[in-house]
Phi, psi and omega in degrees: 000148170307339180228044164285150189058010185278133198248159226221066173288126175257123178258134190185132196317307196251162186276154197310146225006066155257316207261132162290275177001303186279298143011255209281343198249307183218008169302319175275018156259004203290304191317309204282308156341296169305326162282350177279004181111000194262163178247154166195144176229174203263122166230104164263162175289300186285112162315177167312302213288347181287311173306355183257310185250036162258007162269320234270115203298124175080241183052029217290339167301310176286301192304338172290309182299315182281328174298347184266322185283334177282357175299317181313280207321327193265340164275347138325310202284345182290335180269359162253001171317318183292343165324325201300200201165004142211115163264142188244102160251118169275121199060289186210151170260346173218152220279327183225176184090182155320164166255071175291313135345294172289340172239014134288000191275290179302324203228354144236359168227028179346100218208129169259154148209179188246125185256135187235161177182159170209162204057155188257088202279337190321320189285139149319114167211130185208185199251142220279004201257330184264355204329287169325004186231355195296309157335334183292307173330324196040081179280327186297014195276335172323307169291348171280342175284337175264356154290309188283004200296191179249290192232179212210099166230131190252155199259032198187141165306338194272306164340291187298302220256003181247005191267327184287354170301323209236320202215159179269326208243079159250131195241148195273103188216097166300152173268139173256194220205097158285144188268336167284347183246313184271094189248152186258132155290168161313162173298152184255164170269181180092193197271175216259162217206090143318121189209181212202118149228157206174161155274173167312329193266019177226023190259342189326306227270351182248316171313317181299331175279000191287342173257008160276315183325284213302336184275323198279307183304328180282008189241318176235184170282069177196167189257150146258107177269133157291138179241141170189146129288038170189141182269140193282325175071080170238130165319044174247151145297324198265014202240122211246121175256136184238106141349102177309140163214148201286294174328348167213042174281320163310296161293329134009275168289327171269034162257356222247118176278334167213141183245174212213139178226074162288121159242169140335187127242080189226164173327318199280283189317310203289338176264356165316149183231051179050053192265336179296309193291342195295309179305285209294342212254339203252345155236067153053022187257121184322154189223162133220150229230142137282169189242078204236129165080203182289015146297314196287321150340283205306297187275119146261126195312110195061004151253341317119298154203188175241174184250128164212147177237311182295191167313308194289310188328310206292303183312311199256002148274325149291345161237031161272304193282007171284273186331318211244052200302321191262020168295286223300311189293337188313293179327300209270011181262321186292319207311298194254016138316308178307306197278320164333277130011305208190015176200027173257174170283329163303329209253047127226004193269347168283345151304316182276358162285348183285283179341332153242090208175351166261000000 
């Protein structure tokens, strides 16, 4: 093969399956890599174990001792650099501080590399368990890393055009969907199931819907389920909640008959990378959506899914598809055409496969 011995360093905040961000932009290409001939190996900054007590309420002493050892690891890992023939950096090379890292890469072990990032990390967003360490972040440090990149792929147009700003050879690399890993079950039996999946920092986005929930219930008979790692605790009598777990995300998610994305319209939602609705369009389910950010990319409006932003949109989309069993197979069959087509990992990997190939 053309690219035997050729080597892969992956740089990446979380240990290898923690993170969707990773997960989903470049984990599910490792296999397919390998088959083409290339070898790689994985550095994330946080280990398990770190990565186990960084959510975690308080512990701000283990947590200090594990930022200080990954700090060790990654100036370790600088002295192995030269080996690579690609470095892949994600997000970041180190999770807070300076891009010290990136620029021993670059500007003293002149090492090119390809910067991948989703969302608009540039904004401060952080979790109420790190708030004390949120300083730390340097969030505006992305742009100087994206100055320095070699190629720049971004998950989103909104993304992409803020990236072009900093860097010229920046590329449009949506986060994808293996179809082998979201396969839709039989129709299921029972009440017909509204459903919502997310972390604790995107359930914000469900409050503004408890009085359509609440209205719609009083009219018709279905549950609205949660996927979460943390229960959002919403006024509905009808809201049934499931601990996200990577081992049953997938069955889970085939409980859910329309699935649902409310965003903002704000700088942040906009650097989203339609990925909740992406989960619900590949088993096949009806969706409605705001129509923010890279939604807009995604959906076409009544074919595919539906849009709604007001009180009324949202109330009278959800009970076109309560009603409307066969709109709903109609949507989700366009649904998962859509992400075959054009958001799975086959209808991209010969693209993410270019990147190591200049």
């Amino acid at each position: 093969m053309a690219n035997s011995g050729k080597h892969i360093f992956f740089l990446a905040p979380y240990p290898k399956g923690a993170a969707p961000s990773q997960r989903f932009r470049f984990e599910q290409y490792l296999d397919y890599l390998k088959e083409q001939g290339f070898n790689y190996s994985f550095h994330p900054f946080y280990d398990q174990k770190a990565w186990e007590t960084l959510y975690a309420q308080g512990k701000t002493g283990v947590k200090l001792f594990h930022l200080l050892r990954s700090f060790m690891r990654r100036t370790l890992l600088m002295f192995q650099l030269h080996r690579a023939d690609y470095i892949f950096v994600h997000r970041e090379m180190s999770h807070v501080g300076p891009p010290i890292f990136e620029w021993i890469t670059t500007k003293v072990l002149r090492k090119k590399f390809i910067y991948d990032f989703d969302d608009a990390i540039w904004l401060p967003n952080y979790s109420e368990q790190n708030a004390k360490f949120q300083k730390l972040k340097m969030y505006k440090k992305v742009f100087r890393i994206m100055r320095w990149a070699n190629q720049v792929t971004a998950g989103n147009t909104f993304l992409c055009k803020k990236a072009r700003e900093f860097n010229p050879h920046v590329q449009f690399l949506p986060t994808t969907i293996d179809l082998h890993y979201h396969t839709a079950e039989a129709k299921k039996e029972g009440k017909l199931t509204i459903g919502w999946t997310g972390s604790h920092t995107t359930a914000k986005y469900l409050h503004d819907l408890v009085p359509v929930i609440q209205e719609l219930n009083n009219k018709y008979d279905f549950d609205f389920l949660v996927i979460s790692n943390e229960n959002p605790g919403l006024d509905l009598p009808n809201l049934k909640y499931i601990p996200w777990e990577k081992n049953s995300e997938i069955k889970d998610l085939n409980l859910i008959d329309i699935g649902i994305m409310p965003l903002e319209d704000s700088v942040w939602t906009h650097g989203k990378c339609a990925f909740k609705i992406l989960q619900y369009m590949a088993l096949s389910k009806a969706c409605v959506a705001s129509p923010v950010g890279a939604n807009l990319t995604v959906i076409k409006e009544g074919e595919n899914a539906l849009f709604a932003q007001s009180e009324k949109e949202w109330y009278d989309a959800l009970e076109k598809l309560i009603f409307d069993e066969n709109l709903r197979y109609e949507l989700g069959e366009n649904a998962f055409e859509t992400v075959k087509n054009h958001y799975s990992v086959v209808a991209n990997r010969e693209k993410y496969l270019s990147l190591f190939q200049k």
